[in-house]
Backbone atoms as SQL, in Angstrom:
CREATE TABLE atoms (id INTEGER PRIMARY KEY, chain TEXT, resi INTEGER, resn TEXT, atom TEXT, x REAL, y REAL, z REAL);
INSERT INTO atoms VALUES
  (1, 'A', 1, 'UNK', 'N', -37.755, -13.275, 10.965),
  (2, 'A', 1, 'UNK', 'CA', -38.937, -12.764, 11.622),
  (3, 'A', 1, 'UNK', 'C', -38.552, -11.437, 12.247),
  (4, 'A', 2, 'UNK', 'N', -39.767, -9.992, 12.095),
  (5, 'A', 2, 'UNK', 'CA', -39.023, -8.997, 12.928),
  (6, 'A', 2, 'UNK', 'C', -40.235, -8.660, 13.321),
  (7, 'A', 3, 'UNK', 'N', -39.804, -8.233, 14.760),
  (8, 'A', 3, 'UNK', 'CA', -41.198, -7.442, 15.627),
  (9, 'A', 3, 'UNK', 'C', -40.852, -6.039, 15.945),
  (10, 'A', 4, 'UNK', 'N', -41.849, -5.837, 15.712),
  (11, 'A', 4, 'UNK', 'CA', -41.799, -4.052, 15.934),
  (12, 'A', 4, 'UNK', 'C', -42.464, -3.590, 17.430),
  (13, 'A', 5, 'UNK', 'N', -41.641, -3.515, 18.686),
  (14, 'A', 5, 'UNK', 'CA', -42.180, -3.519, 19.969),
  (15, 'A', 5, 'UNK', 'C', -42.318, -1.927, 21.004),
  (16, 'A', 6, 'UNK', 'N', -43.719, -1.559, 21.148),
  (17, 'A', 6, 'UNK', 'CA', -43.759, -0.228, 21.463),
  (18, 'A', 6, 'UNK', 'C', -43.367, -0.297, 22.996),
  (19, 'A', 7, 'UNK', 'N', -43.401, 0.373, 24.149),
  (20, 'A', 7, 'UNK', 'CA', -43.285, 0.607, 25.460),
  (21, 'A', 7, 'UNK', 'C', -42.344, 0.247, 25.779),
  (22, 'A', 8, 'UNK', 'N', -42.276, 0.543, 27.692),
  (23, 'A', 8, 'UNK', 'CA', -41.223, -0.257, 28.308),
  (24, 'A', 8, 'UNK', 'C', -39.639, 0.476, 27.883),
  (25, 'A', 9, 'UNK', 'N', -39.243, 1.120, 26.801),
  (26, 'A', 9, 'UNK', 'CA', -38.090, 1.585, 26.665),
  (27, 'A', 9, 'UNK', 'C', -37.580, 0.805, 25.429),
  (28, 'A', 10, 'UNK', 'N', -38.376, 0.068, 24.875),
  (29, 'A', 10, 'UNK', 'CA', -37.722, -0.794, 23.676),
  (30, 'A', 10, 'UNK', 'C', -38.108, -0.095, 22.126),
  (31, 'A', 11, 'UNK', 'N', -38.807, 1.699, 22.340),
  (32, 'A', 11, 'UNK', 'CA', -38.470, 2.015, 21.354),
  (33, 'A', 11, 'UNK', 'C', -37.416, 2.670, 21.160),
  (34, 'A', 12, 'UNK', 'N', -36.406, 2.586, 22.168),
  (35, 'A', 12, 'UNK', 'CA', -34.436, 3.065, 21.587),
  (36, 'A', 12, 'UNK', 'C', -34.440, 1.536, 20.909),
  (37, 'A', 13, 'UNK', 'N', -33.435, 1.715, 20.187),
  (38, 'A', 13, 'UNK', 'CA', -33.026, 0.501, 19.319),
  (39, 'A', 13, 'UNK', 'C', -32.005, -0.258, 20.320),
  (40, 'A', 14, 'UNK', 'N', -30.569, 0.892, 21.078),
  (41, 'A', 14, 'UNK', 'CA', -30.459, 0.304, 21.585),
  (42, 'A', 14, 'UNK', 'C', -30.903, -0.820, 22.706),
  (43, 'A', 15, 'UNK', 'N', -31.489, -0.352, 23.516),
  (44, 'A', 15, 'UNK', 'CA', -31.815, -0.926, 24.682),
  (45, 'A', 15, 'UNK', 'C', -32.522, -2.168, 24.240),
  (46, 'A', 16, 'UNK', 'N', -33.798, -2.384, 23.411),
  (47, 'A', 16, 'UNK', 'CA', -33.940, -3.375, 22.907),
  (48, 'A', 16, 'UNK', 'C', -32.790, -4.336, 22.246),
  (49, 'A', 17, 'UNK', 'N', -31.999, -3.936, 21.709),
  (50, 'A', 17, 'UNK', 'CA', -30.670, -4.730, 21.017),
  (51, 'A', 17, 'UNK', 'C', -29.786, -5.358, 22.311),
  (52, 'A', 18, 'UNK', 'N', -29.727, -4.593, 23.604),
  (53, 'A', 18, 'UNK', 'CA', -28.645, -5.093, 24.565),
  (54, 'A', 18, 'UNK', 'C', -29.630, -5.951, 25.174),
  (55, 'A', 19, 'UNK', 'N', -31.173, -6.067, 25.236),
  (56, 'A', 19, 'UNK', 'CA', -31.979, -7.063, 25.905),
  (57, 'A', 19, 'UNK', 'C', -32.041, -8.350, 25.172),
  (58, 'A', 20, 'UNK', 'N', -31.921, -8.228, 23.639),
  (59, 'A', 20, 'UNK', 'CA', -32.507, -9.077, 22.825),
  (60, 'A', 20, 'UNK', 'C', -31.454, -10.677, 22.935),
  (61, 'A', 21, 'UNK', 'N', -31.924, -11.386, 22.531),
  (62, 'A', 21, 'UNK', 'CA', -31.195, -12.859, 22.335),
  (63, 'A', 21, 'UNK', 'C', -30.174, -12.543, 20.828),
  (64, 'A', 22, 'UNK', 'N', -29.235, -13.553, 20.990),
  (65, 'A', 22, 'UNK', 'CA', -28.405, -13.337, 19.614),
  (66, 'A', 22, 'UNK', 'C', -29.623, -13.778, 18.274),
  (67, 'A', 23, 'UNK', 'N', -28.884, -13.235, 17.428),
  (68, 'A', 23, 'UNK', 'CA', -29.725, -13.759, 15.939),
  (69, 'A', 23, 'UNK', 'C', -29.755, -14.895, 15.997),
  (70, 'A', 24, 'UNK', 'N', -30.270, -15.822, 15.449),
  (71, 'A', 24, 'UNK', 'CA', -30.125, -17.647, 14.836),
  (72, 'A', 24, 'UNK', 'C', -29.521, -17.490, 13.565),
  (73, 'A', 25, 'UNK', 'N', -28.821, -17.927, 12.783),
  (74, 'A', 25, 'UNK', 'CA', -29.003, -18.005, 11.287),
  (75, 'A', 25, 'UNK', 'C', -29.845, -18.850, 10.965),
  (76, 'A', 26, 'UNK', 'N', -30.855, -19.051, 10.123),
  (77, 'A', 26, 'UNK', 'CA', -31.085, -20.247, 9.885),
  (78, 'A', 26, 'UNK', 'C', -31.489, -20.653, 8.318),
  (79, 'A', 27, 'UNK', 'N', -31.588, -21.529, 7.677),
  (80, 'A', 27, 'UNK', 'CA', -32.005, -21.456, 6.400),
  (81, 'A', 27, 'UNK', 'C', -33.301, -20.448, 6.034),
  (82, 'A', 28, 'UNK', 'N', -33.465, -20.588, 4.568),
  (83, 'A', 28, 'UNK', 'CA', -34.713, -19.506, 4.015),
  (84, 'A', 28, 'UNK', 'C', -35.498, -20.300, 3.490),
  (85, 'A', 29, 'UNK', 'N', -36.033, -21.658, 4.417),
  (86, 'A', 29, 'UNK', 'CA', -36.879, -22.391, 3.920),
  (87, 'A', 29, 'UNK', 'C', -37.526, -22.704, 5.305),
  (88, 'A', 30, 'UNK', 'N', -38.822, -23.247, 5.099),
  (89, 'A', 30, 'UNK', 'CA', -39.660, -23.886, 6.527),
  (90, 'A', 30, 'UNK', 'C', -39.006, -24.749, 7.223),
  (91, 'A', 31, 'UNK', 'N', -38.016, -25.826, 6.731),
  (92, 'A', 31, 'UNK', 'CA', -37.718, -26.810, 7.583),
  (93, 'A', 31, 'UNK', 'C', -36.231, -25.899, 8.588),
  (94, 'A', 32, 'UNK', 'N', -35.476, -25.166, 7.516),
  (95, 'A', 32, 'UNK', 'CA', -35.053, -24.340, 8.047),
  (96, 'A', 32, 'UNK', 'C', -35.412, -23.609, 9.516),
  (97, 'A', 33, 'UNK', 'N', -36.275, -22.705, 9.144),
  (98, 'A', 33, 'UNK', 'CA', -36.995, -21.850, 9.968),
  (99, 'A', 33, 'UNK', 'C', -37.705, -22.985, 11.279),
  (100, 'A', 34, 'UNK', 'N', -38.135, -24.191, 10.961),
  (101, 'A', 34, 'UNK', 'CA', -38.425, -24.654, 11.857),
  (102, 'A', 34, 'UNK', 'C', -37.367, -25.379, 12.597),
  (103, 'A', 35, 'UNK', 'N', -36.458, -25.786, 12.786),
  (104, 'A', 35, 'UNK', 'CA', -35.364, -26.445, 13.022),
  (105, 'A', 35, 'UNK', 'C', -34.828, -24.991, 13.496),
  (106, 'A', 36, 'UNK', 'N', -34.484, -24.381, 13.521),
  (107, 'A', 36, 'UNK', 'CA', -34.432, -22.645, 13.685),
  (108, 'A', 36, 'UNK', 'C', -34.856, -22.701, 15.498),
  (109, 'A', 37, 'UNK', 'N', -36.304, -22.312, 15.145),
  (110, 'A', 37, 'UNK', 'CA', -37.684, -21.889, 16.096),
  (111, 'A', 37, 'UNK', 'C', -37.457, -23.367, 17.424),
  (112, 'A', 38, 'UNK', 'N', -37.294, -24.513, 17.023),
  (113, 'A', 38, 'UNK', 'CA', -37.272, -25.449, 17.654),
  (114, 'A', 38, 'UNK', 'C', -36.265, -26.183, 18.206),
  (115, 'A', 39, 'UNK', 'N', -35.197, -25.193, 17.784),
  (116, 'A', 39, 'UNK', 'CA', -34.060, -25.703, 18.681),
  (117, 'A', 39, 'UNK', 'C', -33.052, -26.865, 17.922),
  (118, 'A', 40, 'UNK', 'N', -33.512, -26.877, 16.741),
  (119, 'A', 40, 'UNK', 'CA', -32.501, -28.427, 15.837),
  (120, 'A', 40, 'UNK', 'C', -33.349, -29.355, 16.497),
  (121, 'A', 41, 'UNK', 'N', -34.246, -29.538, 17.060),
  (122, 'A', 41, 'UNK', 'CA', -35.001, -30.609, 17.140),
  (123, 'A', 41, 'UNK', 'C', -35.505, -31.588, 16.029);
């Protein structure tokens, strides 16, 4: 998933990158992606 976020200072790449959460890996399928989004729930 990628968001493209205007204001606030998050159009430097950095500054958005030192705010952001780490990546997830997660599979390239829905159960993937949901298990992902939901924590391995």
């Amino acid at each position: 998933v990628v968001c493209v976020l205007t204001g606030n200072g998050l159009k430097d790449p950095q500054t958005a990158m030192n705010r952001a959460a780490p990546v997830v890996p997660c599979e390239s399928d829905i159960e993937g992606v949901e298990a992902a989004v939901m924590g391995g729930r």
